[in-house]
C-alpha atoms as one frame of an Amber mdcrd trajectory, in Angstrom:
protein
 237.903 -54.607 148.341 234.953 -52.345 147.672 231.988 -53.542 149.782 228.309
 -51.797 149.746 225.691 -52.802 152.389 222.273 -53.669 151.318 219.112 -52.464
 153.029 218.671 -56.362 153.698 222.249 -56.275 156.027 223.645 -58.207 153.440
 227.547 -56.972 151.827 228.117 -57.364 147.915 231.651 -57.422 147.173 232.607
 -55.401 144.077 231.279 -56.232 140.339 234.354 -57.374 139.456 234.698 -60.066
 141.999 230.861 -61.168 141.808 230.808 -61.649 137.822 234.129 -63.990 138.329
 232.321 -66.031 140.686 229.069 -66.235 138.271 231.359 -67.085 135.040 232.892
 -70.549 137.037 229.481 -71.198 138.063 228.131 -71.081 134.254 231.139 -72.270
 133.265 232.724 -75.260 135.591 234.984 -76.431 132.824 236.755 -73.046 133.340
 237.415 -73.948 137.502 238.869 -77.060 136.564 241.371 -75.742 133.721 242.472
 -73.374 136.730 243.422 -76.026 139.194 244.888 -77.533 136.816 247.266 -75.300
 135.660 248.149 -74.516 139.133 248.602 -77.773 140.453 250.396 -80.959 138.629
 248.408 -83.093 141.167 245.044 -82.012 140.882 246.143 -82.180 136.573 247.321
 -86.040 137.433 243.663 -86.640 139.247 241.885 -85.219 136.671 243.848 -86.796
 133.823 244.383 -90.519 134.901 240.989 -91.803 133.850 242.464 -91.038 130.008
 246.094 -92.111 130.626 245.638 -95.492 132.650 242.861 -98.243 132.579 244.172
 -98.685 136.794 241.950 -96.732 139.551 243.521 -93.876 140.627 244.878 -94.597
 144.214 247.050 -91.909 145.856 249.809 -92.633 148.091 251.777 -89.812 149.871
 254.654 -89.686 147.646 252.631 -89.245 144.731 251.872 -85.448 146.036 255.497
 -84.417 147.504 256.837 -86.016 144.039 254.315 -83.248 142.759 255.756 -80.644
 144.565 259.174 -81.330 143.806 258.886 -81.282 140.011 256.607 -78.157 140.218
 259.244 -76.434 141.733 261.967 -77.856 139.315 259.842 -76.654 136.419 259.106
 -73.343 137.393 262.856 -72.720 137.837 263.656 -73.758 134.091 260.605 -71.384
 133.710 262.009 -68.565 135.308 265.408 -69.553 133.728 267.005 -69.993 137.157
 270.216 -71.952 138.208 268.720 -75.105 139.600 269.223 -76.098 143.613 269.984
 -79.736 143.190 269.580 -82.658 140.831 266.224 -84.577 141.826 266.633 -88.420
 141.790 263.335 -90.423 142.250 264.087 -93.895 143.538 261.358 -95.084 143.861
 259.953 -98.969 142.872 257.976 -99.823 139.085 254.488 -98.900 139.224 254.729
 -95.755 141.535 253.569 -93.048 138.642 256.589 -92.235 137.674 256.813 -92.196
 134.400 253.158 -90.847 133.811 254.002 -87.952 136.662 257.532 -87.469 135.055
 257.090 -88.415 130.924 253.728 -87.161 130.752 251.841 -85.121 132.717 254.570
 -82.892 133.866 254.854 -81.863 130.151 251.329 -80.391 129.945 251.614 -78.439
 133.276 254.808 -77.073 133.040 255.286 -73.739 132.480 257.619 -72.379 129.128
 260.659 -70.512 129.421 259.701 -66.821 129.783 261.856 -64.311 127.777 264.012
 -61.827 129.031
């Protein structure tokens, strides 16, 4: 990273870096599509207000169930073998089927070609 000192003592990082940072800050809409493309729960937090009339209450499955399928997807992304079948046993009411049936669908990632 390029840094230049100022006569004040203060270090600007490079252009480049510096005119990222001040497009998110015009543009917050942009920071949130981000984290939500990189993370299904952050996507889930941010969506359930549209999906469910319920609060949103998180529970610590909710984010290792998050993890799990994120790694599922991005092997059917990558077009990789998968490791094991994933079975969610877990009781009605738990997310499930909004994690699973629809949010997963908007995050995932598409097969890439060869």
């Amino acid at each position: 990273m390029k840094r230049v000192r100022l006569n004040n003592g203060v270090t600007k990082t490079d252009d480049v870096k510096e005119s990222k940072i001040l497009q998110i800050l015009s543009h917050p809409d942009l920071a949130i599509r981000e984290l939500n493309n990189r993370s299904l729960f952050h996507f889930l937090e941010w969506a359930w207000p549209e999906i469910s009339t319920q609060p949103f209450v998180s529970n610590w499955h909710i984010p290792y169930l998050c993890g799990e399928l994120e790694q599922i997807a991005n092997r059917v992304g990558e077009r990789k073998k998968k490791k094991y079948d994933l079975l969610i046993n877990i009781p009605p009411g738990s997310t499930k089927t909004i994690l699973c049936s629809i949010c997963l669908l908007y995050t995932s990632p598409s097969p890439r070609d060869s």
